[in-house]
Each structure stands twice: as C-alpha cells, then as structure tokens.
C-alpha positions as CSV (number, residue, x, y, z in Angstrom):
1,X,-76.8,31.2,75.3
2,X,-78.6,31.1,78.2
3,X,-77.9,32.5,81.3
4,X,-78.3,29.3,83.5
5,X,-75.0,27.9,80.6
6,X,-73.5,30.8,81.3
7,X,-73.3,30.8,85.3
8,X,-72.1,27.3,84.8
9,X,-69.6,28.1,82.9
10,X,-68.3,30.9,84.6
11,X,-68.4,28.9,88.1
12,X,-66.4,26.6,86.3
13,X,-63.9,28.9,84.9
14,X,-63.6,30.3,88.5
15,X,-62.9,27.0,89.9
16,X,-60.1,26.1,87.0
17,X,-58.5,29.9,88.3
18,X,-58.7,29.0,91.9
19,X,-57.0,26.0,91.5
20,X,-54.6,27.2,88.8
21,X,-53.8,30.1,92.0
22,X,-53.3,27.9,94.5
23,X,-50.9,25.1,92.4
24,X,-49.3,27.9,91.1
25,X,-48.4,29.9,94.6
26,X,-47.8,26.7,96.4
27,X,-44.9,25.7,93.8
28,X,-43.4,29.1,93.9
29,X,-43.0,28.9,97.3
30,X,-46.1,31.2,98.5
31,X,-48.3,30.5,101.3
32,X,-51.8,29.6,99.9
33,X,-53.4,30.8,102.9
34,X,-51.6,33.8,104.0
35,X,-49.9,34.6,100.5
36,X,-46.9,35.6,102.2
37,X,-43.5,34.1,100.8
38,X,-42.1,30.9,102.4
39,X,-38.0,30.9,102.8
40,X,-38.0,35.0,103.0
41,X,-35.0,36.3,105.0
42,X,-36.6,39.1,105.0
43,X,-39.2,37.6,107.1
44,X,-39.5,35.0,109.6
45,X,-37.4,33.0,108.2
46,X,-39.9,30.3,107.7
47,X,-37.9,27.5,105.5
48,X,-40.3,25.3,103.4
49,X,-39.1,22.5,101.4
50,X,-40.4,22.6,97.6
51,X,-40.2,19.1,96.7
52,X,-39.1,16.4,98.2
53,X,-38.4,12.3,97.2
54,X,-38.3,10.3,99.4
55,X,-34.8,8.3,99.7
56,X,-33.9,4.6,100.6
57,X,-32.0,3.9,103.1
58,X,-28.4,2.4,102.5
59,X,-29.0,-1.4,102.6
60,X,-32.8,-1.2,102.4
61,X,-36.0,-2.1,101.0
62,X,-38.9,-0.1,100.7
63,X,-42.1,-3.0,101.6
64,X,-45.4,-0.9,100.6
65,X,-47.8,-1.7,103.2
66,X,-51.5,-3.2,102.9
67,X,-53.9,-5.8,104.9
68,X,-53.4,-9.3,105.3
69,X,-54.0,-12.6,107.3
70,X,-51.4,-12.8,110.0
71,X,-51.0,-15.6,112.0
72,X,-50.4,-19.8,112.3
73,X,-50.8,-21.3,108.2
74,X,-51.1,-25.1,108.3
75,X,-52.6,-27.6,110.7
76,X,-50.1,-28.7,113.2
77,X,-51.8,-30.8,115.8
78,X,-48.7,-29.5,118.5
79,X,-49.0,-26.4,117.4
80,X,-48.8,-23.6,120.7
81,X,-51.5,-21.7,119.1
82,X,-50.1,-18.6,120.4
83,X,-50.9,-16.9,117.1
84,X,-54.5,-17.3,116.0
85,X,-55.2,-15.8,112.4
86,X,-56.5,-12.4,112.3
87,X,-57.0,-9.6,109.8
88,X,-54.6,-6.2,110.1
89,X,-53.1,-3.8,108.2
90,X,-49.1,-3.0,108.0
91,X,-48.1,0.4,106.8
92,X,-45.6,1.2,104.8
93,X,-41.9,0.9,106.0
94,X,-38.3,-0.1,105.1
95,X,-36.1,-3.3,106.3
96,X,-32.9,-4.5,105.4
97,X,-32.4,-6.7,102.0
98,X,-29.8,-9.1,104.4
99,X,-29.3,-9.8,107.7
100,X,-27.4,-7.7,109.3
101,X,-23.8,-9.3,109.0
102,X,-20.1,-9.8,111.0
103,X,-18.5,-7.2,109.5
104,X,-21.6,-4.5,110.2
105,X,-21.2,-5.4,113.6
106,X,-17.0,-5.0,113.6
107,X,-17.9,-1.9,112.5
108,X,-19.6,-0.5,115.2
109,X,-17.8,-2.6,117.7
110,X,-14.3,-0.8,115.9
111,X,-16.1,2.7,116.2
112,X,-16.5,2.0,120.1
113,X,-13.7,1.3,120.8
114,X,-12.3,4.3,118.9
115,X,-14.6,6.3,120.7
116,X,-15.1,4.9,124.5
117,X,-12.3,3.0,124.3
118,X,-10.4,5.2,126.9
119,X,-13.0,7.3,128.2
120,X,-15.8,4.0,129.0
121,X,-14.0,0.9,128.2
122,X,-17.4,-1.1,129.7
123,X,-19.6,0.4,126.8
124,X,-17.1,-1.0,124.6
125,X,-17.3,-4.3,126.4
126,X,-21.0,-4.2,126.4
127,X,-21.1,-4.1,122.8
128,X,-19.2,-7.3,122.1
129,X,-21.1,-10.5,121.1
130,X,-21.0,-13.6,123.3
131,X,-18.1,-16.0,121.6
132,X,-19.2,-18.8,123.9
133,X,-23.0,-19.4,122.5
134,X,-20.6,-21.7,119.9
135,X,-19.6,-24.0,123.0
136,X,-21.8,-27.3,123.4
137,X,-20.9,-29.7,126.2
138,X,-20.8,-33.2,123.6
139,X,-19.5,-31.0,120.0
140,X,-16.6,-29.4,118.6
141,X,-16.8,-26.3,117.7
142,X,-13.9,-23.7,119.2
143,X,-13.1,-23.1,115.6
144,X,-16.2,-21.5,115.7
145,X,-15.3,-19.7,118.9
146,X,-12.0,-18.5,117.7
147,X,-13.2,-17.3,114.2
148,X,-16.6,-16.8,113.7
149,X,-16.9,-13.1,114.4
150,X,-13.7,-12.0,113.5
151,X,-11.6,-14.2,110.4
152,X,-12.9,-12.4,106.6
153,X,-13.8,-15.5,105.8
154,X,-17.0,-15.3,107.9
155,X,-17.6,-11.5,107.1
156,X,-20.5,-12.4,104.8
157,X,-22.0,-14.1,107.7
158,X,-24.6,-12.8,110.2
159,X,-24.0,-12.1,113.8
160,X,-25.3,-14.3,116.5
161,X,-24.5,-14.3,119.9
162,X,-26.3,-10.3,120.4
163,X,-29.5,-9.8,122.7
164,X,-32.1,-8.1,121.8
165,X,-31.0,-4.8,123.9
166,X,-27.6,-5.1,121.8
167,X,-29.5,-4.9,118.5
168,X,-31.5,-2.4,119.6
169,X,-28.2,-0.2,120.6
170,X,-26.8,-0.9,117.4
171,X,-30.6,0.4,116.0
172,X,-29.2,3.9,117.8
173,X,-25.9,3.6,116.8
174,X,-26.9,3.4,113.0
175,X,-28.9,5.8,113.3
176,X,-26.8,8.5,114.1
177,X,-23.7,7.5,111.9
178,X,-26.4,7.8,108.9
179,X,-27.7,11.1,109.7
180,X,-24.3,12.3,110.6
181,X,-23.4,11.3,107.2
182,X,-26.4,13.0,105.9
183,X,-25.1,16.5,107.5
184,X,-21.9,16.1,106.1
185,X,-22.6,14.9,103.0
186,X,-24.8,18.3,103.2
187,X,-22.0,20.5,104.1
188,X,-23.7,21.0,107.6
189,X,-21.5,19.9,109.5
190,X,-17.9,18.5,108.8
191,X,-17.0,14.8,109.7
192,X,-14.9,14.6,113.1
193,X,-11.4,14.2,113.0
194,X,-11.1,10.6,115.0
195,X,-7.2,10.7,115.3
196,X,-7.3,13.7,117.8
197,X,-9.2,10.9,120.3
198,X,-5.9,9.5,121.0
199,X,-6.0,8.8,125.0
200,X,-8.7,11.3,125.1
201,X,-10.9,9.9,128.7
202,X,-13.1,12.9,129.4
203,X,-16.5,11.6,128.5
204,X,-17.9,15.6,127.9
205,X,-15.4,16.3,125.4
206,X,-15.9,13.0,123.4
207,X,-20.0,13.5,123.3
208,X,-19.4,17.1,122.3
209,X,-17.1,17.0,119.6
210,X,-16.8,13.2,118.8
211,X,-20.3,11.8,118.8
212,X,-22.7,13.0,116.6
213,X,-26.0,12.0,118.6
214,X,-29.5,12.6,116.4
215,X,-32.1,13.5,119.4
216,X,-29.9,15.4,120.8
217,X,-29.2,17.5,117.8
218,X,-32.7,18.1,117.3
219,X,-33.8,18.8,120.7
220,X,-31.0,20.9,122.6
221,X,-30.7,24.3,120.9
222,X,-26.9,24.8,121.6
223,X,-25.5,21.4,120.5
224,X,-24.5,22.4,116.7
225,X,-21.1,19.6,116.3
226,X,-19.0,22.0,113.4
227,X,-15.7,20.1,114.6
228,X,-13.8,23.5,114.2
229,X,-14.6,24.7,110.3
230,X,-17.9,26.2,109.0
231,X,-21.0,24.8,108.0
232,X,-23.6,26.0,105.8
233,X,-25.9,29.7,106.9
234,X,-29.1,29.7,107.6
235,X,-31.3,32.8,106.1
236,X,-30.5,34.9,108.8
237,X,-26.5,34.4,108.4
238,X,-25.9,32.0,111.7
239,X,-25.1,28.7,111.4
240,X,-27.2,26.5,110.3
241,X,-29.4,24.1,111.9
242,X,-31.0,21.7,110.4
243,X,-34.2,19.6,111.5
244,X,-36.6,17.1,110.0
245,X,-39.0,19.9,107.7
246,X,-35.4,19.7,105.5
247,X,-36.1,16.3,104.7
248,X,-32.1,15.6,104.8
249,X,-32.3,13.0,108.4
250,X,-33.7,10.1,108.2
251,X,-36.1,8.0,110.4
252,X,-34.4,5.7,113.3
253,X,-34.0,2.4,112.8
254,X,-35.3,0.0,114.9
255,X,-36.0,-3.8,115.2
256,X,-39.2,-4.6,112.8
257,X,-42.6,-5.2,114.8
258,X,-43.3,-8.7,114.6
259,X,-46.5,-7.8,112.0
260,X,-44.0,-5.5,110.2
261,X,-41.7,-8.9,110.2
262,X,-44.3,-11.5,109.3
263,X,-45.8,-9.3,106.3
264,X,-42.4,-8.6,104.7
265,X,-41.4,-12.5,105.0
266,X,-44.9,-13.4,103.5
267,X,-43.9,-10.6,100.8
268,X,-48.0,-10.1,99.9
269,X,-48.7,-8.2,97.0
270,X,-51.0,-8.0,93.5
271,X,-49.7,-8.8,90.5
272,X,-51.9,-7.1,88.4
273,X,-55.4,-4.9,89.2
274,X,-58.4,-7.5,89.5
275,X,-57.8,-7.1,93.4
276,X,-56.9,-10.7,94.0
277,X,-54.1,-11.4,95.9
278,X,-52.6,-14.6,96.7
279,X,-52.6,-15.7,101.0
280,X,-52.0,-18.7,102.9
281,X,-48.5,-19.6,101.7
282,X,-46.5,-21.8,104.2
283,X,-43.0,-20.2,103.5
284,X,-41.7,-17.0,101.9
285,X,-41.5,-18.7,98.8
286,X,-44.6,-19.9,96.8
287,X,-45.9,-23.5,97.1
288,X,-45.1,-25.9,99.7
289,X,-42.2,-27.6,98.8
290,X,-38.5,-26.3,99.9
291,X,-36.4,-27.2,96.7
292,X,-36.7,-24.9,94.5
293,X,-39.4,-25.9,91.6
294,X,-38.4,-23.9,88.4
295,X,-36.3,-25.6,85.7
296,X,-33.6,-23.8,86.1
297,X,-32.8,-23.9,90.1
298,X,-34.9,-27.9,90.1
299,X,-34.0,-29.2,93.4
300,X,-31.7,-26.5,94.9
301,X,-32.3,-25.9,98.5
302,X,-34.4,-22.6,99.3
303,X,-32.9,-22.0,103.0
304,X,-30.8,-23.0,105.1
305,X,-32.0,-25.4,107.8
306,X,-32.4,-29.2,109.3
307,X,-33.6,-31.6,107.3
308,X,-33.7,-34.3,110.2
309,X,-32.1,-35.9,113.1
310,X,-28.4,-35.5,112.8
311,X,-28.6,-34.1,109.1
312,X,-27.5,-30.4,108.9
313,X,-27.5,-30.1,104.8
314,X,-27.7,-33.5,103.2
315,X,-24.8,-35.0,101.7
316,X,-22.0,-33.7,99.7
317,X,-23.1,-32.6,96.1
318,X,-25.8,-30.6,94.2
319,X,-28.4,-31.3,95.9
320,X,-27.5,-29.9,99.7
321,X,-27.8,-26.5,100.6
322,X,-24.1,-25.9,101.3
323,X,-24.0,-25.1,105.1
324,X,-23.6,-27.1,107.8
325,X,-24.0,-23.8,110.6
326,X,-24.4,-20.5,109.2
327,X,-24.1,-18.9,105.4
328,X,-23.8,-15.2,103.6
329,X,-26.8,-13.2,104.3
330,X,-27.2,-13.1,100.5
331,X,-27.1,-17.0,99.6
332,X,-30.6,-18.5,98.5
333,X,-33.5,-17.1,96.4
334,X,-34.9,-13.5,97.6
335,X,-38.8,-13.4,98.2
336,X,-40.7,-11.0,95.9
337,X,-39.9,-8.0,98.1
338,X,-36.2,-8.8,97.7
339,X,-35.3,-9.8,101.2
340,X,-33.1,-12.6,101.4
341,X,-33.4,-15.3,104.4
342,X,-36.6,-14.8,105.8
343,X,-36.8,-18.1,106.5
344,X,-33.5,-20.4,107.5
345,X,-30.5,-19.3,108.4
346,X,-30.8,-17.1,111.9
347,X,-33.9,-16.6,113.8
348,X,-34.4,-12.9,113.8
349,X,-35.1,-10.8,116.7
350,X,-38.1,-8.5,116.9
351,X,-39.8,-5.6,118.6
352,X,-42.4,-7.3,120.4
353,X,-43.1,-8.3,123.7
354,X,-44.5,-11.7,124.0
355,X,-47.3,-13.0,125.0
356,X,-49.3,-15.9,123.8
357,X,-52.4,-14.2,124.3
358,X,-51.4,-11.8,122.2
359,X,-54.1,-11.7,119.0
360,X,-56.8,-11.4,121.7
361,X,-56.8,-7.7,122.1
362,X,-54.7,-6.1,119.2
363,X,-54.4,-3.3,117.1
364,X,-56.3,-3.6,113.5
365,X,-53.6,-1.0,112.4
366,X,-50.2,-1.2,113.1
367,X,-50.1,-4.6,116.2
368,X,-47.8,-3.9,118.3
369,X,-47.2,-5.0,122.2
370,X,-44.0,-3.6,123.7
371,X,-44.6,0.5,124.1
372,X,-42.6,2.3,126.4
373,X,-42.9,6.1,126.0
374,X,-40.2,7.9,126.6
375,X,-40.0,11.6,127.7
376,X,-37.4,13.9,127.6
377,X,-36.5,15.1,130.8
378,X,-36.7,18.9,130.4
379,X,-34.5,21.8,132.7
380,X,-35.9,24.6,131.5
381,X,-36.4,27.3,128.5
382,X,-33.5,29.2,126.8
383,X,-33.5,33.1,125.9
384,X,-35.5,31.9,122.8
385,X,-37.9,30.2,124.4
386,X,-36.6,26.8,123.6
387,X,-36.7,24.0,125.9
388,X,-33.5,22.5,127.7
389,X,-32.6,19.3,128.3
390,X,-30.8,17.1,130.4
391,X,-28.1,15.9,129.4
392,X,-26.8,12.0,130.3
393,X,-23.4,10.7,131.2
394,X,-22.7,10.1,127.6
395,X,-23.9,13.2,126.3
396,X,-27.3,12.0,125.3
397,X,-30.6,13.5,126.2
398,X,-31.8,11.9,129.1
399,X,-35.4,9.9,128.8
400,X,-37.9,8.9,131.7
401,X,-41.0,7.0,131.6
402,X,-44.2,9.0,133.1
403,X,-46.4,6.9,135.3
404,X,-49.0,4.8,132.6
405,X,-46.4,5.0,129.9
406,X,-45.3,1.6,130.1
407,X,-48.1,-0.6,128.4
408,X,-46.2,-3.7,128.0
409,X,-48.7,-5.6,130.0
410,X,-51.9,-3.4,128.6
411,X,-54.2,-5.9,128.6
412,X,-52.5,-9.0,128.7
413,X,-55.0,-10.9,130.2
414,X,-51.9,-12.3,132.2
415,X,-51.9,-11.3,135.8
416,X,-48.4,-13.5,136.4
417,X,-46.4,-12.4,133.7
418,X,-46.4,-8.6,135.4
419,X,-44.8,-9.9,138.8
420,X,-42.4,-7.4,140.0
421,X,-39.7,-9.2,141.1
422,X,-38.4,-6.9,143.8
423,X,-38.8,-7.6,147.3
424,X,-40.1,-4.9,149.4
425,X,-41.5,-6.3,152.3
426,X,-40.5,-9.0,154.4
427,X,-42.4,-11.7,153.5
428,X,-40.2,-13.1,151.3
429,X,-43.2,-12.5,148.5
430,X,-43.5,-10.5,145.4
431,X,-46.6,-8.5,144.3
432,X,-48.2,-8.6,141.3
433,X,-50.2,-5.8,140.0
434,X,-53.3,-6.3,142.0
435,X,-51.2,-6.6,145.2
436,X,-51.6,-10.8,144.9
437,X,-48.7,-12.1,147.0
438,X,-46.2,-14.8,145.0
439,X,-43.1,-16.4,145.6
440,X,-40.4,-15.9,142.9
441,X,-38.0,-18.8,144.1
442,X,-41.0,-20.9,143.1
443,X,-39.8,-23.0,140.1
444,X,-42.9,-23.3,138.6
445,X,-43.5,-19.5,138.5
446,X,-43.8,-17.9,134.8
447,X,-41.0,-17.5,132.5
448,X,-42.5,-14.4,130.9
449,X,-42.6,-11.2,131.6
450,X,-42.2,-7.4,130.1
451,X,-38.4,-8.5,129.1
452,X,-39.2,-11.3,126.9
453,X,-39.3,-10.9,123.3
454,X,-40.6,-12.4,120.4
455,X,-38.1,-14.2,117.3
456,X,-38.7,-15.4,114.3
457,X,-37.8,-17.3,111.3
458,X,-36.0,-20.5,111.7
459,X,-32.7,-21.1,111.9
460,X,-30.2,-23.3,110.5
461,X,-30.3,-25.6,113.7
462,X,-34.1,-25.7,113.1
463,X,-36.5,-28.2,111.7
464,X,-39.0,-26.9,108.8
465,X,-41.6,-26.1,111.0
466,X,-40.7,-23.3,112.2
467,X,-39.4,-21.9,108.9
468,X,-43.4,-20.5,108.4
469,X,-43.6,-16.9,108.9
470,X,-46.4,-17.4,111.4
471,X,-44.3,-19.1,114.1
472,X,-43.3,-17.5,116.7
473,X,-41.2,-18.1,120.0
474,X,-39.4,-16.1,122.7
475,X,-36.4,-15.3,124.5
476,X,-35.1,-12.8,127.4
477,X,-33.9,-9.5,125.6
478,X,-30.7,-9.6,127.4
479,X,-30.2,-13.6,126.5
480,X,-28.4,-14.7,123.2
481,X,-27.9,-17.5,120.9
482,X,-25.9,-18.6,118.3
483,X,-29.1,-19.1,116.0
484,X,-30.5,-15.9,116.3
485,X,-29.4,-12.7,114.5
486,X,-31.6,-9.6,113.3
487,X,-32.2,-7.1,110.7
488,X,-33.3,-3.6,111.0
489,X,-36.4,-1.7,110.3
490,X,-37.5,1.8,109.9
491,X,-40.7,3.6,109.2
492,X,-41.5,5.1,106.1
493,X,-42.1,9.0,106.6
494,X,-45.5,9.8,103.5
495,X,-46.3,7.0,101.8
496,X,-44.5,5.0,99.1
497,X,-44.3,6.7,96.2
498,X,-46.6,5.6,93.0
C-alpha cells in the first residue's frame, strides 16, 4: 500500500475517533471542551440538560416558519393600499388552534377576583370586558348584554369587548399560571392554597405567597414561592431553583405580530419536495369562492360573516352559516395549519403598531413595528453577586424604558402621528418631535399615533372583503368592540423539530 493510502486512511480514522470522542462525551454529560463533568455536585454545580423535546403549548399549534409574499391579494380599486406586497420571512412560533373564548376569560377574570378581590378590587375591575359594545342606538340586543359573557350557553364563544392592553395582560396572566403549573407539575414548587386568601387585603403577602409571577422568579434571587412544604434540592442540597437551561418554563405568550398573524392565516407550506409552493390565495382556504367546494361539505359556508346589506347568514336551512352574531371558536373548516377562524367570526387583535406606511422600511426577518424595551430597574447586588430588583406595588419586577428604547415611531416617515399630546408651555400647542408647534383640539389633526394598533380578520359584522389575510385596519389599544377578539402567540425557543 502506499504511503500516500495510508496517511489517508489514517487521517480518516482520526477524524471518525474525534468525532466518535466528542458525540460520545457530550451525551454522557462531559464538557467537549474542558472534559470536565457537567451536573457534578462535586463541582460547580453546573446543571446541563441532556436532551430536550420541545413541548406544545396547552391549546396550541406549532406553525414552522419560512418566506412568503405578505401583503394586499386582489385588485380592489378602494383598496387603502396600506399594505404593498413584499417578500419576508416568519420564524418559527406557536398560536392558538381557537380563539381565545368566554369561558378562558371567566377564568382569569374568576382568578382576579380570588386573588385582588380584597386586596385591589380596581385590577379586578380592570379586567372585566365592556358589556355595553352589544348596545346600538336603532337594535335590540340587551340579551346580548345580559348573557353573552357569562350564560354556558355562550362559553364556546369568543370574547369581545377586551382592548388590546387587556389581551395583552391576559398574555401575562397565562403566562404565569402555565409556568406555575409547570413547577408544580415538577415538584418545584407546590400549588398555593387559595382558601387561606379569605379577606386577605395586604397586597405583599398576596404577591409573595399567592402569585406565582414568572420574571420575577427568574430575576430576584430570594423569591423561591414553596407555599409552606418542600420542593425538589438542587445539587448542592438547597432548594431548588429552577431557570430556563431546565427547559421545564415556557416562552410568554403574547399577541401574534401581524406577519406572524398573516402567515399562519395564509397557512403556506410544500406539499411535497419539488420546492413549489402555492401563494396568492385570497382567503385561508384554497380557491376563491366561500362555500365550501368538496363533495362532501358542497355549499356549506366557510366563515362566519355578511353576505350583504341586512343579511347576517342567509335564510334558515342548509345552506346558511348558522350565526347571526358570533359562533364557537371551533365551528367551520380549519386551514392547513389547523387554526380555525382566521377569517370570519372576530377580528383579531395584534402586536403591531400601525401605520400605513408601514412596508416602506421593514424588517426582511421577523417585521415588526411596536418595540418598547423594557429594562429591569435594578437596586443593587446580593452576597452572591446577583442583581436586585425593584419590586412593584403588585409584587412584580418593576420595568422602565431607557431613553431610545421606544421605536414605535422609528422611521415612520410620519412626523404627525408622534405628536405628544401634553401641553407644556402656554401656547396652547403641542410639539412634535422636531419641535413643530400643533394644535390638538384641531379636528382634522391625525387619528394615529404610538397607541394604535393593527386587527385583522373579518368579523361576523363584516363584508368579504376584509376576510383576506392581507387587510388590515386599526383601533386604539385601550378601545373595544364587540367584533374583535384575539388569540395568543408565542415564540418557538430552536427550531421545529424535523
């Protein structure tokens, strides 16, 4: 043989080694570039996950993310054209199969008042949706009023009547309870004992022992919630404290980013591996018609809207789609991600800000207008050298907003929608950012500024138009209506798995 074969060979018998050494000391829990042990309580203590699969969350779908065309489908001569195709990419995240329903709400309106209900009876308050967004001057409809949110025979039924700074609470809320779960389910911690909150009005107590609050576990190094029995050791015998290298909490949930909500409606994917994929459908649905095609379903109604003037669902029989307001979150055909009512129905709240100029300056990866970074406002370090934090009124760790860290207006291209609308000198004027002088009793001043956000998805009071993906319109986030629900969102932590 000769010796060039044979230097080949070994190099390539070295190589096979090497990596044999390096699968073989990362599975068994060996540092491949130290090769000391991971999870040693003998040493530091380091504690290194060996696997880990990633888990759906209760109630979700997990949409793998990829490129495609967002914005207006169709030619509509009265279109706004505030949403000019353009190429981007989505990754990878999860969002709620339904919409999220009455009873989901009851239950975190039921857990507020358990909780605050003594102690902060406003948050309580503040977390109820507005019964009157049923009332219209020239209908009927204090049934609706009385009943909606609250008889079981609307449970099935999304909330309405919630602003977009409610949903994003309740995106907090959600949070929490799931990764409290988590713990418990974990024997970290134990589940609180809610009948010892009887009367109970001191806010410190409640946050301490009551409300299980996710940054705040992972941030402020003496907040370990055992509600009086012991949770699981760490290496070193203390109680343990978990944080996200465990891989037991989850992601928050949040609203969906409006590319995030558009490319889950559109529910784009391959069918098979010649890289061809299908675009420029008008609905969530294939083709262009909104009765179902197939032989089976021929002619039932694929969501729930308005068919014209004065004609909520057609007449009685077959052939209408069975709601006159509102329906169950889970009536209708699902896309081909499995999310049901991304068109019809409610409208759906989103993360974004809006702007109509908003596809001239975005993001190829990820678009997104509406970042606010939030810092945590530090006290201090402890013996250990961990930072402190303070602490809010109800026991939360306390967030400011560093000067620049608002980019809601980046490069908006708008100079009036970033009025600040608070006098400060006495001209009777407000400034804008470039110190131009306006007056905001004028009634043709702008409607939009860094609080108005962007919904989606028709609505049962809607006309078809608006049941494309692509349109877009906006609201105040502290305004509501009785057409417009939400969903929630989270992002997927890796990628999804193959």
């Amino acid at each position: 043989m000769k010796l060039k074969t044979i230097a080949k060979l070994a190099t390539l018998s070295l190589a096979i080694t090497l990596v044999g050494c390096v699968s073989k000391s990362t599975n068994n829990g060996y540092s491949r570039v130290t090769g000391w042990k991971y999870n040693d309580k003998t040493g530091t203590g380091l504690s290194v996950k060996k696997s880990y699969t990633g888990r759906i969350p209760a109630g979700m779908v997990a949409i793998e993310g990829g490129s495609f065309t967002m914005g207006e489908k169709g030619e509509f001569l009265t279109a706004p054209r505030d949403n000019k195709p353009r190429r981007i990419t989505v990754s990878s995240f999860y969002m709620d199969q339904y919409e999220i329903r009455n009873i989901d709400w009851r239950e975190y309106t039921t857990w507020m008042k358990i909780v605050f209900g003594h102690a902060a009876p406003k948050l309580v308050q503040d977390a109820q949706p507005d019964f009157k967004i049923w009332r219209e001057e020239l209908a009927y409809n204090e049934p609706y009023l009385e009943n909606y949110f609250t008889h079981p025979a609307y449970d099935q039924y999304p909330i309405v009547g919630v602003t977009w700074k409610q949903a994003m609470d309740y995106c907090t809320w959600r949070t929490d309870r799931v990764n409290e779960k988590a713990l418990i389910d974990a024997g970290i911690i134990t589940a609180p004992n809610f009948t010892k909150l009887e009367k109970e009005t001191d806010l410190e107590t409640i946050s301490n022992k009551f409300v299980f609050n996710t940054q705040k576990y992972l941030l402020q190094p003496d907040y370990q919630p055992t509600n009086g029995k012991n949770p699981k050791k760490d290496l070193f015998g203390k109680n343990r404290k978990v944080d996200m290298t465990d891989g037991i909490l989850f992601s928050e949930f949040r609203l969906p980013t409006e590319a995030e909500w558009e490319f889950a409606a559109y529910a784009i994917k391959s069918s098979n591996k010649n890289g061809m994929v299908s675009e420029g459908k008008l609905y969530p649905w294939s083709g262009a018609q909104v009765r179902n095609p197939t032989k089976k379903q021929l002619g039932q109604m694929q969501a729930n809207f308005v068919r014209g003037k004065g004609d909520m669902m057609g007449t009685s029989g077959t052939l209408n789609d069975k709601a006159t307001i509102t329906c169950p979150v889970d009536w209708y055909f699902p896309n081909d991600f499995g999310l049901y009512n991304m068109a019809g129905n409610v409208n759906e709240w989103v993360l974004d800000v809006y702007r109509s100029t908003t596809t001239d300056d975005i993001a190829e990866y990820n678009s997104f207008r509406g970042n606010v970074y939030l810092t945590p406002i530090a006290t201090g370090v402890d013996e250990l050298g961990n930072k402190t934090y303070k602490i809010d009124s109800l026991g939360r760790i306390a967030t400011e907003v560093a000067k620049g860290d608002d980019v809601r207006n980046f490069k908006d291209g708008d100079a009036t929608s970033q009025i600040d609308f608070t006098l400060n000198d006495s001209t009777g004027l407000a400034s804008l950012r470039n110190d131009i002088k306006v007056d905001p009793t004028d009634v043709l001043r702008p409607s939009i500024s860094v609080k108005t956000r962007v919904y989606k998805g028709g609505s049962w009071k809607d006309r078809v138009y608006w049941l494309n993906p692509s349109t877009r319109r906006y609201l105040d986030e502290d305004k509501c209506r009785n057409d417009l629900g939400f969903r929630c969102a989270m992002s997927m932590i890796g990628d999804a798995k193959k």
